[in-house]
N, C-alpha and C positions, 0 to 999 in steps of 0.2 A: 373594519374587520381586523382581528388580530386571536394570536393562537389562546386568550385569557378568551375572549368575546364571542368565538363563533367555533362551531363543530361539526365538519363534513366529513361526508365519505370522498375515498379519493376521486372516482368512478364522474361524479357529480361537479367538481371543478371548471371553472372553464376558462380562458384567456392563460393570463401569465399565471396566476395563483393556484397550479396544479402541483401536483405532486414531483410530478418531473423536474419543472423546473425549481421546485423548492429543493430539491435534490443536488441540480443544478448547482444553484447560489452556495448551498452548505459545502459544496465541492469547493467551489471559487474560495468562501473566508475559511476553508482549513487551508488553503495552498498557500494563502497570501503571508499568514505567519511560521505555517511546517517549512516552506521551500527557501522563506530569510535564513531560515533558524538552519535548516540542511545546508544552506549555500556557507555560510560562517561558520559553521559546528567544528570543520576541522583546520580553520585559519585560527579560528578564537582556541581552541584545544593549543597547538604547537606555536603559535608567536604570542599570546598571552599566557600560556597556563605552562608550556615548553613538558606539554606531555609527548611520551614515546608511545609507542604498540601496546605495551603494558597498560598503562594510564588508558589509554581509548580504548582498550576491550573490559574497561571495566565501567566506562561509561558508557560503551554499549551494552553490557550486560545490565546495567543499571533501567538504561531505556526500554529496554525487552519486557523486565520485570512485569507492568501491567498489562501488556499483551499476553502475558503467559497469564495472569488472573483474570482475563476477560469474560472466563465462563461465569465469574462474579456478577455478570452482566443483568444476567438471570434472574437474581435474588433480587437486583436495585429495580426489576420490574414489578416486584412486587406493590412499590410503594410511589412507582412512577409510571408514566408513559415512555413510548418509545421514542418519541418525538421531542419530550420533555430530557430523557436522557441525551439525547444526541445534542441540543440545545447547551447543556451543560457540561456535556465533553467540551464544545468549543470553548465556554467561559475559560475551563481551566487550560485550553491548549494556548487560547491567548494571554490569559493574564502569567501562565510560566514562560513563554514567550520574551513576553515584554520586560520583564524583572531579570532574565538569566545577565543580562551584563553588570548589575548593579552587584553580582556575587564572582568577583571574579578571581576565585579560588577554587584550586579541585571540587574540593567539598560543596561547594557553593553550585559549582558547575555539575556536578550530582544531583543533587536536591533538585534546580529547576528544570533538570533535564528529565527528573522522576515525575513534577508536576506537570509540563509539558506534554510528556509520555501517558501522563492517564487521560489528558483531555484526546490526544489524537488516537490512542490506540479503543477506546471507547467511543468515540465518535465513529473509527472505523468498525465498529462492529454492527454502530445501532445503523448505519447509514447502509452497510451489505444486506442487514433484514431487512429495512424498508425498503430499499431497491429491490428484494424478490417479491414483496408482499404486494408492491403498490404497481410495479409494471409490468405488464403481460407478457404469457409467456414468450408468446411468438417474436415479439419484438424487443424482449428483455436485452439483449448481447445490443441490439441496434442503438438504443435509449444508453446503456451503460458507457458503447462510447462515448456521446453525445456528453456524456456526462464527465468525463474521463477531461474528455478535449475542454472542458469549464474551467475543470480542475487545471490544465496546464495552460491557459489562459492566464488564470490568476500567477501562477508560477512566472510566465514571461513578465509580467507586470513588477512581480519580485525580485527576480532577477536581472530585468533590464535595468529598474531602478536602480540596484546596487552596480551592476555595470557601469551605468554612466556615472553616478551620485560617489561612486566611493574615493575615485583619485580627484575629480573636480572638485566637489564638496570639501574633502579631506573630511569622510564621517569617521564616526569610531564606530566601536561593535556595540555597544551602551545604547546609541543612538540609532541605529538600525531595527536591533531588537524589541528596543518600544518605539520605535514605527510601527513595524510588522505586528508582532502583539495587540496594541492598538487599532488596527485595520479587522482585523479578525473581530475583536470587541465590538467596530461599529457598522459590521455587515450583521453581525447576530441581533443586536437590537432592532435593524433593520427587519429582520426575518420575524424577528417575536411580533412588533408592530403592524405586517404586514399581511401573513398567512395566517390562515385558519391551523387549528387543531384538525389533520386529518385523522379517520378513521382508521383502527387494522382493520387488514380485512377478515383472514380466518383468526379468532380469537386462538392466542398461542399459548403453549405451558407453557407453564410457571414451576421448571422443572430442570433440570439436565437431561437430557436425550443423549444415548448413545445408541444409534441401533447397528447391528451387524450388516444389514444390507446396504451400508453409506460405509463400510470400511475402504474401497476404493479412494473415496474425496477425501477421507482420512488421511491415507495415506500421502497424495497427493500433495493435503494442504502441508501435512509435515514435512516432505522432501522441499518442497517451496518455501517454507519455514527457516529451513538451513542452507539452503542454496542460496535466498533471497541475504543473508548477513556478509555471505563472501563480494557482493556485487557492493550494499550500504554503508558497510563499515571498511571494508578494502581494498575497493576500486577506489573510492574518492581518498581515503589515505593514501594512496599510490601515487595521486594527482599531488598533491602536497609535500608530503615525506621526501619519494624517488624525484618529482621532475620539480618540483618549485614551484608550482602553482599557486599566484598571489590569489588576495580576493575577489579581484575582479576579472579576474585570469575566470578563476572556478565558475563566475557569474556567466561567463560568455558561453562557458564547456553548457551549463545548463539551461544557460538562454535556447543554445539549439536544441536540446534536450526536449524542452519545452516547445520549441515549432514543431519538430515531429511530430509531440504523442498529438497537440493539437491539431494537425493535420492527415496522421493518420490515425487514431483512436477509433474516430466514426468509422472508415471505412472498413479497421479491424473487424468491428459489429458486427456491421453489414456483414463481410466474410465469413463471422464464425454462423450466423445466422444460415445462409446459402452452404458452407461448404459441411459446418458438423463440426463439434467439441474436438471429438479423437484426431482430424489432422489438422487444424489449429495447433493444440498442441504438440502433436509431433513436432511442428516444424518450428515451434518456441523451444522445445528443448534441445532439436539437432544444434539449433545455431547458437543455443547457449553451449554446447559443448567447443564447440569452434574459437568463442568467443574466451572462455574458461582460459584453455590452452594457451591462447594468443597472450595473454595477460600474463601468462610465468613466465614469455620468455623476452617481453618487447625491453627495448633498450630505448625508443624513439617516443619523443614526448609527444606527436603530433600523430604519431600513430596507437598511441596510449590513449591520445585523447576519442582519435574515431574509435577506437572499440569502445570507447563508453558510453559514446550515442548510441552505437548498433547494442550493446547490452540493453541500452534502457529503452530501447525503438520495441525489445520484446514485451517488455513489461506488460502492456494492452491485451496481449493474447490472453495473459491470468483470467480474462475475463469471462471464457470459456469453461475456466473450474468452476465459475460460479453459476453458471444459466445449467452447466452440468448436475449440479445440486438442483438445481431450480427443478428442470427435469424430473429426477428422479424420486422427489422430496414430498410429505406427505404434509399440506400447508401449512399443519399448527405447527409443525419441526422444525420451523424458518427460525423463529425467534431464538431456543433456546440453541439451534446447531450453530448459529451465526458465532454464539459466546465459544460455544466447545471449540469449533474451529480454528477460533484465534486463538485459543489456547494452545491449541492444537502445532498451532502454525508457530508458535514461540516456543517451544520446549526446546528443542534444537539452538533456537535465536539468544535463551538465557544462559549455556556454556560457550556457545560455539564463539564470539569475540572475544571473551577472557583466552580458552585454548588457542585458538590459533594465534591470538594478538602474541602469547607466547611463542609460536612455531614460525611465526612473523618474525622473530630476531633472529631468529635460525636462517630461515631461508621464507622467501617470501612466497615462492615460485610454488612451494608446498601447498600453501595455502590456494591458490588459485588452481592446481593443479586437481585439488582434492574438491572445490567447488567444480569440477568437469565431471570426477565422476560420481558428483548426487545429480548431476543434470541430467546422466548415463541412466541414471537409478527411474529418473519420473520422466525419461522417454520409453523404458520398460513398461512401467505403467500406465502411462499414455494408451497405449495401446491397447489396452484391457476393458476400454472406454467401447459402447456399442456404437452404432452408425444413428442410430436412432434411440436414446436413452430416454424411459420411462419406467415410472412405477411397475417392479417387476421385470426387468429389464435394467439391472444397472452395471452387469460386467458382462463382456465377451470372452470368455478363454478359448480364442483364438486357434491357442495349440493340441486343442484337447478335440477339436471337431475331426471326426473320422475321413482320413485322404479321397477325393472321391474316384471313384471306380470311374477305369478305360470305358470308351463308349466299342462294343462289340462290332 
């Protein structure tokens, strides 16, 4: 059996070679080379490349770039599968991966952080459609953590490695990178060899989709968009830059990172599942606001470091915007909204590091100050979310329902 050889519906799987877990797995070999590549992105920046604010918001704007073209997603279905593209993000997320130490110049550090960038920001698009198309609805949020928690599995793995491996060893960054990179490469041949071709289920356009009654998740995905760069490209320069954070120092900050979401991911699920999208997110954005503030004013390296676990402990709840879409979404719309989305979700993410990395030499405080209040902005909208989201049913205004009348 192999994805060339055989051709199922998902529905009809059974044992380990479901859909789930092929989801699963593709979670595990993107973490194994994105979380090398995130744990060194900003040691190898400032002690090999002796970039400032400046330099790294434009290698963040660099990496954004094919996230903001994801709606292009759409057209490469034309002449592929979904499963075949997602396949193929990973080639290129690993093999940019594994080559970014062998260019160890700006420019160089550009380039494979642009090829890197189109394998994971397209692998995350085709892997959000198949996850609405292939898991039900009921239990979609429950499976996503499930999936999430694989995801930061592989990440401990990554992490821990470079944790122990990097003072012992005495590795370089050269040496890490095609590791990682390489890991990615032999989990995917793995995957081709292994699993069948599954099915879509509802046949999807081959179109851009915007429709007016998804303007909520729109919105949603784009305040996430620009909030999500103050936390990626800021937070962890602040570990490095302000307190000294060596490489293995950052390995440990994320090794815990990593126990969290794997241990609480599922039970997020589970939660959004039982409690409902709209206070899910409330209470991801109150504490991103908490967490925003705390960040412009700390002085303490060890209390710099717990907000950054409690920021990335929110990360999981995102997963409520998407069973929210799931909800309200009309099935062929999965495929082509997955691309708009991330499009969506990057417009914000291809200024907003170059700006701020500027506002960043100013004052730093700014910049996290002003991620508090976009988190202000999508706890407003938050709320607009119904108790029960369905087709037909995708916003509540709240403030517009008539006060009710005294009981006589």
């Amino acid at each position: 059996m192999t994805y060339f050889t055989q051709e199922m519906t998902p529905g009809a799987a059974k044992g380990w070679r479901s859909p789930a877990v092929l989801l699963m797995i593709m979670a595990g070999a993107m973490q194994l080379s994105f979380a090398a590549w995130w744990n060194l992105m900003n040691n190898f920046a400032v002690q090999e490349l002796s970039f400032t604010g400046r330099e790294i918001g434009i290698q963040q704007s660099i990496r954004e770039i094919p996230g903001f073209l994801s709606f292009a997603a759409i057209y490469l279905l034309l002449v592929m599968r979904e499963q075949t593209l997602a396949y193929l993000s990973l080639a290129f997320l690993g093999a940019g991966v594994a080559v970014t130490g062998y260019f160890p110049t700006a420019w160089g550090f550009y380039a494979t952080t642009l090829i890197m960038s189109l394998g994971f920001h397209y692998y995350e698009t085709m892997a959000q459609s198949l996850s609405l198309q292939w898991l039900p609805k009921a239990t979609a949020a429950a499976s996503m953590g499930k999936i999430i928690a694989v995801g930061a599995f592989a990440q401990l793995i990554a992490y821990g490695l470079i944790f122990l491996g990097w003072k012992m060893f005495d590795l370089s960054f050269t040496t890490v990178f095609l590791v990682a990179g390489g890991l990615t490469l032999v989990v995917l041949a793995f995957l081709m060899s292994s699993f069948p071709h599954f099915k879509e289920g509802v046949p999807q356009h081959k179109k851009l989709i915007l429709r007016k009654r998804y303007w909520l998740y729109y919105a949603l995905t784009f305040m996430a968009g620009a909030r999500r760069q103050i936390f990626t490209v800021f937070a962890g320069f602040l570990m490095v830059a302000r307190f000294g954070y060596d490489v293995h120092e950052v390995a440990g900050l994320f090794l815990i990172n990593g126990v969290f979401s794997m241990l609480l991911a599922p039970k997020i699920g589970q939660l959004i599942v039982r409690f409902g999208e709209r206070k899910a997110l409330i209470l991801e954005y109150a504490g991103l606001i908490g967490v925003f503030v705390s960040y412009a004013f700390v002085t303490n390296a060890t209390v710099a470091a717990g907000l950054y676990v409690l920021d990335h402990a929110f990360f999981a709840i995102a997963i409520a915007m998407r069973t929210y879409f799931q909800k309200i979404a009309d099935p062929a719309d999965i495929a082509p909204t997955a691309g708009v989305a991330f499009t969506i979700n990057h417009i914000a993410a291809v200024f907003i590091p170059v700006v701020f990395g500027l506002i960043w030499l100013y004052s730093p405080a700014a910049v996290f100050l002003s991620g508090a209040a976009m988190a202000a902005v999508s706890l407003v909208l938050a709320t607009l979310i119904p108790s029960n989201p369905e087709e037909g049913n995708e916003t509540d205004f709240w403030f517009r329902r008539p006060a009710a009348q005294p009981a006589e």
